[in-house]
N, CA, C and O atoms as a MOPAC input file, in Angstrom:
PM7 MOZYME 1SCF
protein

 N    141.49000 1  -212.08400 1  -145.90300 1
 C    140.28500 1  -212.51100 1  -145.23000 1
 C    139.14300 1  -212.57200 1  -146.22700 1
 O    138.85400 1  -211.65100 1  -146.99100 1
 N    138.30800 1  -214.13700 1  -146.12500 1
 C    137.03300 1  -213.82300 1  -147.26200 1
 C    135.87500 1  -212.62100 1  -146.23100 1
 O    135.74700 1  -212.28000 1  -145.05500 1
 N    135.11800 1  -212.27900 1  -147.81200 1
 C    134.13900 1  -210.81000 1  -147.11300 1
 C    133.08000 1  -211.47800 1  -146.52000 1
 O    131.99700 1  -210.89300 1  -146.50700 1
 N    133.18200 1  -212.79000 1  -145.93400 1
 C    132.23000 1  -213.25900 1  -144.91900 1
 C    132.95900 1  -213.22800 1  -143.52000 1
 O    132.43900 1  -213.36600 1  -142.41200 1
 N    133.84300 1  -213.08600 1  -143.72700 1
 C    134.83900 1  -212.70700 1  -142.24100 1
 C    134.92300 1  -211.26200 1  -142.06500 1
 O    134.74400 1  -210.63800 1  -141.01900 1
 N    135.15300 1  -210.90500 1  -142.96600 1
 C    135.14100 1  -209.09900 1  -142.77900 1
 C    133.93100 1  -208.77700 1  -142.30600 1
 O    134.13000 1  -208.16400 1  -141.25800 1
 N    132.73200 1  -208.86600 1  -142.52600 1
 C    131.09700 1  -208.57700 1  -142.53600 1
 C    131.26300 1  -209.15700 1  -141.11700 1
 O    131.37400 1  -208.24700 1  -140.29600 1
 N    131.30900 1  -210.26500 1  -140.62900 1
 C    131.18600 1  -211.00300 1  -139.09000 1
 C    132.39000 1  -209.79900 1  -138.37700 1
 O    131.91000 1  -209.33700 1  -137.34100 1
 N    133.45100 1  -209.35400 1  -138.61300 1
 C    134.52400 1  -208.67600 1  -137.73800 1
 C    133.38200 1  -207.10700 1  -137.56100 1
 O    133.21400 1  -206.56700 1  -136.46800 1
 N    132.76100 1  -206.63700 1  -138.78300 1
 C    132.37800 1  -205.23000 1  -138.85100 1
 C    131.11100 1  -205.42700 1  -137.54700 1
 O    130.93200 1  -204.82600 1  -136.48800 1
 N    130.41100 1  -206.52200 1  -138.19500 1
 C    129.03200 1  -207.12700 1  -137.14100 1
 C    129.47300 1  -206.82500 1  -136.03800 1
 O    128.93400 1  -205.85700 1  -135.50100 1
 N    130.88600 1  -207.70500 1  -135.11000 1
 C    130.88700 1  -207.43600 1  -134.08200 1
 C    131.68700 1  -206.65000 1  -133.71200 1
 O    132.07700 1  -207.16600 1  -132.66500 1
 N    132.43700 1  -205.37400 1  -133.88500 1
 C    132.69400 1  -204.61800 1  -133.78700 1
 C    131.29300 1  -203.60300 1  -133.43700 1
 O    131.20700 1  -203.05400 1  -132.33900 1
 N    130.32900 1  -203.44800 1  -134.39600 1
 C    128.86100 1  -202.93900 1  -134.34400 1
 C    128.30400 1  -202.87700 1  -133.11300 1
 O    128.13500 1  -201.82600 1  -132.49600 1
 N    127.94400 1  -204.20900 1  -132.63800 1
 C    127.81600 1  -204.63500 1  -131.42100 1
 C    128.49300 1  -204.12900 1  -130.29700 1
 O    128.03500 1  -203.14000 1  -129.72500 1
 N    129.59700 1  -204.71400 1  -129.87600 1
 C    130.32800 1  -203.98600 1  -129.29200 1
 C    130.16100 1  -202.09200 1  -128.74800 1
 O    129.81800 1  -201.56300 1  -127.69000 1
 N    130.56300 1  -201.60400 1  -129.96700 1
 C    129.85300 1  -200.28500 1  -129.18800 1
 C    128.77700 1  -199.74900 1  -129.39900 1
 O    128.64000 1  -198.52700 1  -129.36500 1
 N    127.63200 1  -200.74700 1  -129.70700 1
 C    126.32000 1  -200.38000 1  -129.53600 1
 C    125.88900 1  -200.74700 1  -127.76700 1
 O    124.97400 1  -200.22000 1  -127.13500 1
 N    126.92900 1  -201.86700 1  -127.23500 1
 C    127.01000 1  -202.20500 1  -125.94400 1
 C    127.03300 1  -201.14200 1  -125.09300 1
 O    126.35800 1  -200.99100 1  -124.07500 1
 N    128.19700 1  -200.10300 1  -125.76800 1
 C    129.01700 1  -199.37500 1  -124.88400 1
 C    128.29000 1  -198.23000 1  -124.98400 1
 O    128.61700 1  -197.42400 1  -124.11300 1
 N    127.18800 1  -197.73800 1  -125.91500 1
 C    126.37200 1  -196.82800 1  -125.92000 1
 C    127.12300 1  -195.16500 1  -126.67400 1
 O    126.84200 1  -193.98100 1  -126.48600 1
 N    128.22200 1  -195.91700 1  -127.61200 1
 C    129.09100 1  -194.80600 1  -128.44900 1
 C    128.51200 1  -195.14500 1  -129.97700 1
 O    128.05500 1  -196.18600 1  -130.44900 1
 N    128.74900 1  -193.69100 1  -130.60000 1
 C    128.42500 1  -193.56600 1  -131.76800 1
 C    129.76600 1  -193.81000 1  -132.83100 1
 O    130.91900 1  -193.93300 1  -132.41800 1
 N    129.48200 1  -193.84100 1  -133.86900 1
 C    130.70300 1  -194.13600 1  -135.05700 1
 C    131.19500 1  -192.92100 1  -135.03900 1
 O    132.42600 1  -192.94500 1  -135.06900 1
 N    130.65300 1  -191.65700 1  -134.99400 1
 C    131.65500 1  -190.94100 1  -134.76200 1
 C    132.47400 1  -190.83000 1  -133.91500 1
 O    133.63300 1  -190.50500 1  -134.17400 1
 N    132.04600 1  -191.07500 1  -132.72300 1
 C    132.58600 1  -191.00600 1  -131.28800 1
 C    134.47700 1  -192.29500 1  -131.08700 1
 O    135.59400 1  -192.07000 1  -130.62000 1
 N    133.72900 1  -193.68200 1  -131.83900 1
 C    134.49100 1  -194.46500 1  -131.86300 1
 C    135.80100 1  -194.35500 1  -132.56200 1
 O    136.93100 1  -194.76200 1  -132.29400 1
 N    135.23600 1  -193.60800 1  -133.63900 1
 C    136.42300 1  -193.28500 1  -135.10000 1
 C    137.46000 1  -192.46200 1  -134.72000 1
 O    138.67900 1  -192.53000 1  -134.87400 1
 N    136.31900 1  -191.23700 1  -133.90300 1
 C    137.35000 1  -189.88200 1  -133.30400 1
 C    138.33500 1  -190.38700 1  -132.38000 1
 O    139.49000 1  -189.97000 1  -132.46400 1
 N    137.89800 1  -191.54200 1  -131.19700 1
 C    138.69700 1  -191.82600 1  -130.54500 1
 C    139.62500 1  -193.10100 1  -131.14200 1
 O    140.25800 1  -193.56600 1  -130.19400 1
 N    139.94800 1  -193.89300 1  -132.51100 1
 C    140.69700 1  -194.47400 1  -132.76200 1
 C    141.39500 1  -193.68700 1  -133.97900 1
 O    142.11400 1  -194.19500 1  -134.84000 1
 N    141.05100 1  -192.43200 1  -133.86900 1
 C    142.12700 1  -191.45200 1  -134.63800 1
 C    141.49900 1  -191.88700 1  -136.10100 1
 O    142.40500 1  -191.68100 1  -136.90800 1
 N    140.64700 1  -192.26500 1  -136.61000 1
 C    140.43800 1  -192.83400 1  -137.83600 1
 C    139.21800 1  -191.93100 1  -138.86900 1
 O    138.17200 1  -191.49100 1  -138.39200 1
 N    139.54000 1  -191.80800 1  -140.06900 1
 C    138.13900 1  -191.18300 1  -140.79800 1
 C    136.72200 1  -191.93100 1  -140.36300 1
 O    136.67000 1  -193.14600 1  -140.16800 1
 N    135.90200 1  -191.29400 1  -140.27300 1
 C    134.27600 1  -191.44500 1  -139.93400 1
 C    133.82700 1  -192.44400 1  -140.91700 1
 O    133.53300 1  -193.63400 1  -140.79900 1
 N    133.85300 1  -191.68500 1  -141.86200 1
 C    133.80400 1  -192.96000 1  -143.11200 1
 C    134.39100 1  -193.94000 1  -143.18400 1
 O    133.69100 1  -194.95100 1  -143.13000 1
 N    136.22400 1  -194.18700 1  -143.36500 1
 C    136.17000 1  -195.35100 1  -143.18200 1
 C    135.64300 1  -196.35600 1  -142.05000 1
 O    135.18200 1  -197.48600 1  -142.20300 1
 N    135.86800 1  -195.52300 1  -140.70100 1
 C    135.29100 1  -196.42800 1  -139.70600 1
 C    133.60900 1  -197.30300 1  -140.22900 1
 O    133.29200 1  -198.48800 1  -140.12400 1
 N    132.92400 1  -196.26000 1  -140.72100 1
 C    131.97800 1  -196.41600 1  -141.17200 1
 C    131.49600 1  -197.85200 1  -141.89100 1
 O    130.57800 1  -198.59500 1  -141.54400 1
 N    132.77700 1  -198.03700 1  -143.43000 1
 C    132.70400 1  -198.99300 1  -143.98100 1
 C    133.87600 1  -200.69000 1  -143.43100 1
 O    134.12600 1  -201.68900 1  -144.10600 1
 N    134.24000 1  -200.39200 1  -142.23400 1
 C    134.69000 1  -201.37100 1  -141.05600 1
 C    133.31300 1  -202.32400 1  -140.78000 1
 O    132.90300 1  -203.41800 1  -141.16700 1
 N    132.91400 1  -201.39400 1  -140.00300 1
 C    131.27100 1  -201.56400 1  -139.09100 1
 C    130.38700 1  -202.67300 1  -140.09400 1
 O    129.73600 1  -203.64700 1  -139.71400 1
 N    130.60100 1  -202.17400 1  -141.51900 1
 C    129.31800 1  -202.01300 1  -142.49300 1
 C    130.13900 1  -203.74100 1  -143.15300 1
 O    129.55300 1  -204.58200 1  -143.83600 1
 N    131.54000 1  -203.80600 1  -142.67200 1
 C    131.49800 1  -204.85900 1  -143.08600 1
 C    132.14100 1  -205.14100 1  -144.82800 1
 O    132.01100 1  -206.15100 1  -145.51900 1
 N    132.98500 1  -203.57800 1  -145.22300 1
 C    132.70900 1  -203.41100 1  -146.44600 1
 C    134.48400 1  -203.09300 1  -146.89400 1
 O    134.90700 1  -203.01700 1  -148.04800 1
 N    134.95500 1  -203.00800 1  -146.16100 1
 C    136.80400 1  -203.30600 1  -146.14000 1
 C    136.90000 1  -203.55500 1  -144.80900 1
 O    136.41300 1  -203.28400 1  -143.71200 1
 N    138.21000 1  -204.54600 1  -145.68800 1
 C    139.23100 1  -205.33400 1  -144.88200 1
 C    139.97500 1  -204.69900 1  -144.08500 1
 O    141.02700 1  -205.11300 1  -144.57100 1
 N    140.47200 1  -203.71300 1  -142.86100 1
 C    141.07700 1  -202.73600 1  -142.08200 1
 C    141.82400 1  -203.21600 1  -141.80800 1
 O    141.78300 1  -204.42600 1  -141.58500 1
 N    142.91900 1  -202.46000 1  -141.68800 1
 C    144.24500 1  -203.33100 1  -141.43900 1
 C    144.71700 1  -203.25700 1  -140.45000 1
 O    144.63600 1  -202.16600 1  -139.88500 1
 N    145.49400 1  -204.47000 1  -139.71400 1
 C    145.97200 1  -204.82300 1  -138.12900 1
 C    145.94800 1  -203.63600 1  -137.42800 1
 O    145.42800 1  -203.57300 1  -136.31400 1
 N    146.49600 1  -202.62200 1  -138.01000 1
 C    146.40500 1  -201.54200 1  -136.89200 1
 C    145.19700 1  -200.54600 1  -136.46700 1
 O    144.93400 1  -199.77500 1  -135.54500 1
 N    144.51200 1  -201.09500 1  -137.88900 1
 C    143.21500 1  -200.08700 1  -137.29000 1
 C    142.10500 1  -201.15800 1  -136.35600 1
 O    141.17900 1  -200.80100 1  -135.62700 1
 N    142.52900 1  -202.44500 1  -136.64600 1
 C    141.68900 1  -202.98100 1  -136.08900 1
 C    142.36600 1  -202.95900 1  -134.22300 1
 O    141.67900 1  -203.10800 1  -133.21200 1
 N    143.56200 1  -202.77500 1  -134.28100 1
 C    144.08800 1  -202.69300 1  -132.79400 1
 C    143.36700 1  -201.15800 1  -132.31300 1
 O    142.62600 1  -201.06100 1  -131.33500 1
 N    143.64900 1  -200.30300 1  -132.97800 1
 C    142.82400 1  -198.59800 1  -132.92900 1
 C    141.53200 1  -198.98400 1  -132.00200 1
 O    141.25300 1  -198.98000 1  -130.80300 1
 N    140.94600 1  -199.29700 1  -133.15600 1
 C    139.30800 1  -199.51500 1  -132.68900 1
 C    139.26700 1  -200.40300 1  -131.74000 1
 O    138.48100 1  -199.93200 1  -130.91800 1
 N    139.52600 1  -201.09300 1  -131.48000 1
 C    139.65100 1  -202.07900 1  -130.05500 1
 C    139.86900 1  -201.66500 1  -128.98200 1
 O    139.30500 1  -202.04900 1  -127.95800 1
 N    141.18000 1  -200.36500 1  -129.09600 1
 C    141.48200 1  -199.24800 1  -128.15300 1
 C    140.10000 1  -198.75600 1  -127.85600 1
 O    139.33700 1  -199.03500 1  -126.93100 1
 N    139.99000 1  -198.03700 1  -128.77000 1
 C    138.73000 1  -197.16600 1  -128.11000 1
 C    137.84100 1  -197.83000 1  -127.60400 1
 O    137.38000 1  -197.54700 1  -126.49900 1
 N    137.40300 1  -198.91300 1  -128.36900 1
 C    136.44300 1  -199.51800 1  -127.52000 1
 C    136.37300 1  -200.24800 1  -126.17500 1
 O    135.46800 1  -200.88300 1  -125.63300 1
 N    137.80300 1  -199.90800 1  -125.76400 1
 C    138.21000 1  -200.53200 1  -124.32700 1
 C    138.44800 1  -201.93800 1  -124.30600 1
 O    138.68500 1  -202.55400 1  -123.26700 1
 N    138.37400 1  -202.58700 1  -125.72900 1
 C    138.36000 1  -203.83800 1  -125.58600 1
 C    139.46500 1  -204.89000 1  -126.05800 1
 O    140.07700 1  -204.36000 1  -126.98500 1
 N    139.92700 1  -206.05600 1  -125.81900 1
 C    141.45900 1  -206.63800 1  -126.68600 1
 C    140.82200 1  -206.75500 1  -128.18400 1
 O    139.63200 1  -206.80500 1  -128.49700 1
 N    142.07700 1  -206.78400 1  -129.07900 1
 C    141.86800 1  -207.31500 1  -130.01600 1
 C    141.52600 1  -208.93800 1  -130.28900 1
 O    141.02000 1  -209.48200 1  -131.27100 1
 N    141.74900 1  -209.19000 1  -129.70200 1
 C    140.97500 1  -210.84100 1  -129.75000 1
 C    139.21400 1  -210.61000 1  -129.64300 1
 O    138.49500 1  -211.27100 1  -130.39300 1
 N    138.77800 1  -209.90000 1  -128.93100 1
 C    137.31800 1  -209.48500 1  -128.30000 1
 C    137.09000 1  -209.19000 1  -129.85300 1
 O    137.19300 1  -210.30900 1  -130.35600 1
 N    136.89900 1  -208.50600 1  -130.62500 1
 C    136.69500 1  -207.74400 1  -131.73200 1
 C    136.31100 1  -208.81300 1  -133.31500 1
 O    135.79300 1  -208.46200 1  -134.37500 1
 N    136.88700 1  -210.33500 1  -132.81900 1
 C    137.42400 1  -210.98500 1  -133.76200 1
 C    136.65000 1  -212.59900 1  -133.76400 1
 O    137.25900 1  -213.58400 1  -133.34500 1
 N    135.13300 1  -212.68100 1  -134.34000 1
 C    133.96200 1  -213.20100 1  -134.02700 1
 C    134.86100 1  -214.84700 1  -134.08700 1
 O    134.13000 1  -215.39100 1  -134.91500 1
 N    135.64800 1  -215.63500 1  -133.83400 1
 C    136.24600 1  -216.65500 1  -134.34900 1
 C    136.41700 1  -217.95400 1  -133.40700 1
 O    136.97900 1  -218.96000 1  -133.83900 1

């Protein structure tokens, strides 16, 4: 993925549970994932791979298609 797709996936991921009124910790804890990396997801700053991006979608109650600005 170019890092203008990654940055748009972290964006709306961001969004998303700024919707839902959860914090990055909150989101990370519940997709089983380090704080930090969740962190640099969000920020747009690595590429996460299929399964964390299915993770975080979990928690956020939402499909993985939802997650995926395209």
């Amino acid at each position: 993925m170019s890092s203008e797709t990654v940055k748009k996936i972290g964006k709306r991921i961001k969004a998303i549970r700024q919707e839902k009124g959860l914090t990055q910790i909150e989101v990370a804890d519940k997709a089983k994932l380090n704080s930090n990396y969740y962190s640099k997801i969000e920020r747009g700053e690595i590429n996460a791979s299929p399964d964390a991006y299915g993770k975080i979608a979990k928690a956020l109650k939402v499909t993985s298609a939802d997650i995926f600005p395209f």
